[in-house]
Structures are given as structure tokens and as C-alpha cells.
C-alpha positions in Angstrom: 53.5 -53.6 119.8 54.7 -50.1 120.0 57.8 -51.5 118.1 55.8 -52.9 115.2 53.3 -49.6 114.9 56.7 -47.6 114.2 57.8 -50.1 111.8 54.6 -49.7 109.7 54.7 -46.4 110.0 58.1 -45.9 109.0 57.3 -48.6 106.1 54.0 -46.0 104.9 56.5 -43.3 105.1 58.8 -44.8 102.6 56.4 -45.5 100.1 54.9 -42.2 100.7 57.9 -40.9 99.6 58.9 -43.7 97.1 55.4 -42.6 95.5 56.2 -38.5 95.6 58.4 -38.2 93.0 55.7 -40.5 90.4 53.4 -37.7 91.6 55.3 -34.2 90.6 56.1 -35.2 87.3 53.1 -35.2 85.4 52.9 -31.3 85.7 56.5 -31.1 85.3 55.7 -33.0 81.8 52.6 -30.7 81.3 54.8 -27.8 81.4 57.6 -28.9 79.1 55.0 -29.8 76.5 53.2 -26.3 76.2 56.9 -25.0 76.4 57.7 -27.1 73.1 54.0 -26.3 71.9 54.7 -22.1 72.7 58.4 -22.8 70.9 56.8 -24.6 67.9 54.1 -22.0 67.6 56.9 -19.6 67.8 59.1 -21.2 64.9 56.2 -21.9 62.1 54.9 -18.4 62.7 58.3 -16.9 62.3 58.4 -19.0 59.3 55.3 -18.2 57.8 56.3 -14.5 58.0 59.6 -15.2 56.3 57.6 -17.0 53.7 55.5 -14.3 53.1 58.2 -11.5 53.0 60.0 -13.8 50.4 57.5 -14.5 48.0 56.6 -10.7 48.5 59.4 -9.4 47.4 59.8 -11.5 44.7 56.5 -10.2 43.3 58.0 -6.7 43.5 60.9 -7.9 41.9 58.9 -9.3 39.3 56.8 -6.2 38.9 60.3 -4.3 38.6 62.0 -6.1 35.7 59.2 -7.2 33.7 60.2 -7.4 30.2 56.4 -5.7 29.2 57.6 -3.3 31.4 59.9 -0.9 30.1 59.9 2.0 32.5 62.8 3.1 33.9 63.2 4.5 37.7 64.9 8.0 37.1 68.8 8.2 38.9 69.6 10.9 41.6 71.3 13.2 40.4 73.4 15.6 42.7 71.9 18.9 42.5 73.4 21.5 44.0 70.3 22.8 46.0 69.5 19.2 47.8 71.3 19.9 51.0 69.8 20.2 54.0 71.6 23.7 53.8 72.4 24.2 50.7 69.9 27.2 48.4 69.3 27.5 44.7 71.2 28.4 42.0 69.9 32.1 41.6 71.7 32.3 38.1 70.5 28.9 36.6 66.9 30.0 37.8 67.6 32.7 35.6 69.2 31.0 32.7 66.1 28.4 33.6 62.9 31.2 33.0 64.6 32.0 29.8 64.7 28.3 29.0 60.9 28.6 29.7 60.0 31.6 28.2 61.9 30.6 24.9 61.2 26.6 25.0 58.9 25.5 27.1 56.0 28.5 27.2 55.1 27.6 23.5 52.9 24.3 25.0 52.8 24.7 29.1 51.7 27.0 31.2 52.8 28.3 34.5 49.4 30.0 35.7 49.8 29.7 39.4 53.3 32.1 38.7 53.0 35.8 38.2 55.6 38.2 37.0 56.6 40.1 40.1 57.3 36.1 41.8 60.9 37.0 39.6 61.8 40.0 41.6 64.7 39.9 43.8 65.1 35.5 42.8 66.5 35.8 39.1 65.5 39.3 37.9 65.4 42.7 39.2 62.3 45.0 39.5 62.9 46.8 36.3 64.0 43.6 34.4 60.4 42.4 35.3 58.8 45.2 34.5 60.2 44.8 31.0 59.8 41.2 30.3 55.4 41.9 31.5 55.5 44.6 28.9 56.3 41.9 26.4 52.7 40.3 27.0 49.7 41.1 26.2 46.4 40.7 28.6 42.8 40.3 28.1 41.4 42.8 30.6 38.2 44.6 31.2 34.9 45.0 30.8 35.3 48.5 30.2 33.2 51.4 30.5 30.9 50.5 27.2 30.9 46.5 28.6 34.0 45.5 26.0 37.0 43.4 26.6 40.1 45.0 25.9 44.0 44.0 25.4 46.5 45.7 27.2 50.2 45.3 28.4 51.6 43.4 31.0 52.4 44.6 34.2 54.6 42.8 36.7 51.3 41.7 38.7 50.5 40.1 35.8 50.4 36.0 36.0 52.3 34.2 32.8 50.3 33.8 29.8 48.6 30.8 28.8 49.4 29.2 25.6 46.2 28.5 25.0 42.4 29.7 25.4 41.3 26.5 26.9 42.2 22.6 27.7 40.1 21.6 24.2 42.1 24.4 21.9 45.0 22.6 23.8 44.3 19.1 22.9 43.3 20.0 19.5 46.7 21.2 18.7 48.7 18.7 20.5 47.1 15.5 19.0 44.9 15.0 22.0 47.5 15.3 24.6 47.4 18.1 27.0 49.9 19.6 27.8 50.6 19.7 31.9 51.2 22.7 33.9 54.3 23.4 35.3 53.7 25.4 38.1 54.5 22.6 40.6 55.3 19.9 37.8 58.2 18.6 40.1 56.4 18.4 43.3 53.3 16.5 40.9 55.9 13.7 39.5 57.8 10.8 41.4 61.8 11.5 41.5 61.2 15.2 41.5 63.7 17.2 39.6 65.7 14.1 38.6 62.4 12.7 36.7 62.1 15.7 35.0 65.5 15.7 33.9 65.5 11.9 32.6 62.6 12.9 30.8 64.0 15.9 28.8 66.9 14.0 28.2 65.8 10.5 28.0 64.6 9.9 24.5 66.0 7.6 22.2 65.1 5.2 19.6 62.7 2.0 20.8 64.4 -0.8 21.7 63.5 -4.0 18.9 60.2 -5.6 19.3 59.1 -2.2 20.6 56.3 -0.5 18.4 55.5 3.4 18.7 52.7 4.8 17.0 52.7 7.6 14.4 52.9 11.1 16.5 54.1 9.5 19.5 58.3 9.0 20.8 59.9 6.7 22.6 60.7 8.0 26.2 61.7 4.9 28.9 61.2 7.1 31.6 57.6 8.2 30.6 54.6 5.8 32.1 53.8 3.7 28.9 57.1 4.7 27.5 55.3 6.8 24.6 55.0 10.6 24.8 53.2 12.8 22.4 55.9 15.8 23.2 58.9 15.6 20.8 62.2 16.2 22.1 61.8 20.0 23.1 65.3 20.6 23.8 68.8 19.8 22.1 72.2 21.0 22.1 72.4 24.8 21.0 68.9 25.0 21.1 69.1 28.8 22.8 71.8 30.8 23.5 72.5 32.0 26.9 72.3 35.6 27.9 75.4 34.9 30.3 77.0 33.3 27.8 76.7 29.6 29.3 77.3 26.7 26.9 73.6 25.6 26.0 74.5 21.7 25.8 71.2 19.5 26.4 71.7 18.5 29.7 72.8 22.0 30.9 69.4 23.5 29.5 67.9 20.3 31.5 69.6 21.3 34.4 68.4 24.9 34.4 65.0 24.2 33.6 64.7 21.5 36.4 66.1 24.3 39.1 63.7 26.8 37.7 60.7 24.7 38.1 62.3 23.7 42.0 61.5 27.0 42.4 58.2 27.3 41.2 57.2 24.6 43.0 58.4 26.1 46.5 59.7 29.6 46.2 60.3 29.5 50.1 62.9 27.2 49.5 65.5 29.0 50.8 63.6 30.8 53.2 62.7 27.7 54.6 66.1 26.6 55.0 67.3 30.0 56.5 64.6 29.3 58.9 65.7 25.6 59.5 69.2 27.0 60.3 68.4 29.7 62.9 66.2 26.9 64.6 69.5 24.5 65.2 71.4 27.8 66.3 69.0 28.6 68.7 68.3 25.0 70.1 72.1 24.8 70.7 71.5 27.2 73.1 68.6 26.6 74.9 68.6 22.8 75.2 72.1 22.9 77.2 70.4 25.7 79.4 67.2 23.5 80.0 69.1 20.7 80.7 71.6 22.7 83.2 67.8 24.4 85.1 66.4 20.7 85.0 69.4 19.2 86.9 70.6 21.5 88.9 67.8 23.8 90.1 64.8 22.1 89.5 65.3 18.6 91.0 66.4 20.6 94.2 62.7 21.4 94.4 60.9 18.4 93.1 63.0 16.1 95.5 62.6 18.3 98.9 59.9 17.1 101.2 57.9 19.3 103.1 56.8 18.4 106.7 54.4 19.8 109.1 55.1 19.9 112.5 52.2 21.1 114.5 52.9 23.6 117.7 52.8 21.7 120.9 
């Protein structure tokens, strides 16, 4: 009797164990499908992205080479002052005011740039002093109430070409002219799109139709400009005696107005410069105190031992 109870028991043992296995792999199963189902989540969203980065940047290719769309990106051009340490050319500021003054003040103004800005960058105190007394300003009232004219003085901001934005459309065709006070900060590309545009314009391509008054620019949003080419080869001659080819009177102008559109320029970099000297200094001596003397005192421990 005894023998038979272990044989049954022995024979519920087996299947009990036979049966185990059928048991653990249902949530062995469960588990390798929401594995697959994470994995194939995984894949189609990783896809999808693809997808959409693909097809997005053929859009912006698209948008880029459209054949309605004519503009050109402006090239960057290596200009001597785009270093991280590298200043202005203080002479081709100069030759770049007289460029300016001689070219370009006949349309634009500068009015956010007064005469004494010049001293010490491109001109000395009694070269400015001169070129103010050139000008003549609308000051006043006087005594009796009455505007008057008088000479410029080097506190003097840069005259305006004209009285006000209408007498300035009226004799530009119903373009203003912009001012150029921080012209190259105000455009996309900077100095180089200033530069493609002074020396970018050229007849219109075939199927291309300008309007009367208007030129053909590709750099220019809409491609036509109401400004005729303002400069040319020999169109000034140089007080230094520099070559006045187009694209050196570009280049001059550009730097100029790099200038007026951040006249701490150098100063900045100067500034930028002492900052790397110093930290070259201090950072090894931070590092040395952080090692060596104060993780001696963040890592002691302090125990009290009462007095028996």
C-alpha cells in the first residue's frame, strides 16, 4: 500500500513537471511579442522620420533652384578683418569714407554716424575738423526764433541727402534709398552681400523682362533694383594713390560700412584676446586649488568624541 501511494505520487510528480514547461512559455511568448511590437514601433518611426527629413529637404532644394527663382546666395569672400583676431583695415576704411563721401552720400545717408566717429579710425582730429567744415547745418532757433545755416563741426552727424523719405522717393522713382549706418548688419551675408551687390549687375538672362528704370541685379530679392550701377572702374581716384578698379572700391566700401556697423570691432577683439590670456592662467591655477587643496577638505571627516 505504502509502495503504490509512492508510485502515484511519484507518477503526479512527473506530470507536474512534464506540464511545467507548457506553463512558462506563454509569458515567455508574451514577452517576445511586445519585444518585436517595441522593435517594429522602433523601425516605422525611425522611418517615418527619415521620410520626413527627405521629402523636407527636397522642398528646400526645390525652393533653392527654382527656375522663377533667380536669386543668387552671395559667396564668402575672405576679408581680411573676419578672424577671430584679425582688425580692420584702417587705410581701406579710409579709402572707404571717401568712396562714401564721393559715391555713395549723393542717395544714402549715414545719420546714426557723426564726424568725430573718424577720429583716431581713418582720420586725424584736424583732418575731421576739415572735412565738417565742408557741410553745412541747419541749426537754431536763434535769438529772433529763425533757423539758420552754419558750418560743420566735428560733432556734427553726416548730412542727409534729402529733407525727408517723400523728397527721397520722389527723386528716386519711388524707391528709397536705405541707410547705411548698419546696412551690413540689416542684410543676410553681411559684407559679402553688399559686395555681390555692387558688383553683381549684369544684363538679364533670356526670358527675363526688367522694367523701364529698373536693372538687373541676381543678388537683389526680385532680382530688379532701381539703383544703377553706382560704381565702375576709375570711378574716383584714390588719395593714396590705390588703383580704383570696381571691386577694389567694393572692397573699401564694404570695410567702411563693417565699421559703421560696429566701430568696437577691434576693441571687442582686443578684449576677446586678453580674456584667453587671462583664462590661461587662472583655469590651470583653479584646477591645481580644486585638486590638490580643496578636496583635502571636502573629503576629511570630522568626528566627535565626547569626554568620558
Amino acid at each position: 500500500m505504502a509502495a503504490l501511494r509512492v508510485a502515484v505520487l511519484s507518477g503526479c510528480g512527473r506530470r507536474a513537471l512534464l506540464s511545467a514547461p507548457k506553463t512558462i512559455q506563454t509569458p515567455t511568448a508574451n514577452m517576445s511579442m511586445s519585444s518585436l511590437l517595441r522593435k517594429k514601433k522602433f523601425v516605422l518611426t525611425a522611418l517615418g522620420l527619415a521620410t520626413a527629413g527627405n521629402v523636407g529637404l527636397a522642398l528646400m532644394l526645390h525652393q533653392s533652384v527654382k527656375a522663377s527663382d533667380l536669386e543668387l546666395h552671395p559667396p564668402n569672400y575672405p576679408w581680411s578683418h573676419a578672424g577671430p583676431l584679425s582688425s580692420l583695415d584702417h587705410a581701406s576704411v579710409r579709402r572707404g569714407y571717401q568712396v562714401y563721401k564721393q559715391v555713395c552720400s549723393a542717395c544714402h545717408s549715414m545719420e546714426y554716424l557723426a564726424f568725430r566717429n573718424l577720429v583716431g579710425v581713418s582720420h586725424t582730429e584736424e583732418e575731421v575738423k576739415t572735412i565738417a567744415e565742408e557741410s553745412e547745418v541747419v541749426d537754431g532757433p536763434d535769438e529772433s526764433g529763425e533757423m539758420f545755416t552754419r558750418t560743420g563741426k566735428p560733432s556734427d552727424y553726416f548730412p542727409k541727402p534729402y529733407a525727408n523719405p517723400e523728397a527721397a522717393r520722389a527723386a528716386n522713382n519711388g524707391a528709397l534709398p536705405p541707410d547705411l549706418s548698419y546696412i551690413v548688419n540689416a542684410r543676410h551675408g553681411g559684407e559679402d552681400y553688399v559686395f555681390s551687390l555692387l558688383t553683381g549687375y549684369c544684363e538679364p538672362p533670356a526670358g527675363v523682362a526688367v522694367r523701364e528704370g529698373l536693372y538687373y541685379n541676381p543678388y537683389f530679392a526680385g532680382q530688379a533694383i532701381g539703383m544703377a550701377p553706382p560704381i565702375y572702374n576709375e570711378v574716383l581716384e584714390y588719395e593714396d594713390g590705390t588703383p580704383a578698379t570696381m571691386s577694389q572700391v567694393a572692397k573699401d566700401v564694404c570695410t567702411f560700412l563693417r565699421w559703421a556697423a560696429e566701430p568696437e570691432h577691434d576693441q571687442r577683439k582686443r578684449m576677446g584676446l586678453k580674456m584667453l590670456m587671462g583664462a590661461a592662467i587662472l583655469i590651470p591655477l583653479l584646477y591645481y586649488m580644486k585638486r590638490h587643496r580643496w578636496s583635502v577638505m571636502k573629503s576629511r571627516k570630522i568626528a566627535y568624541k565626547p569626554p568620558k
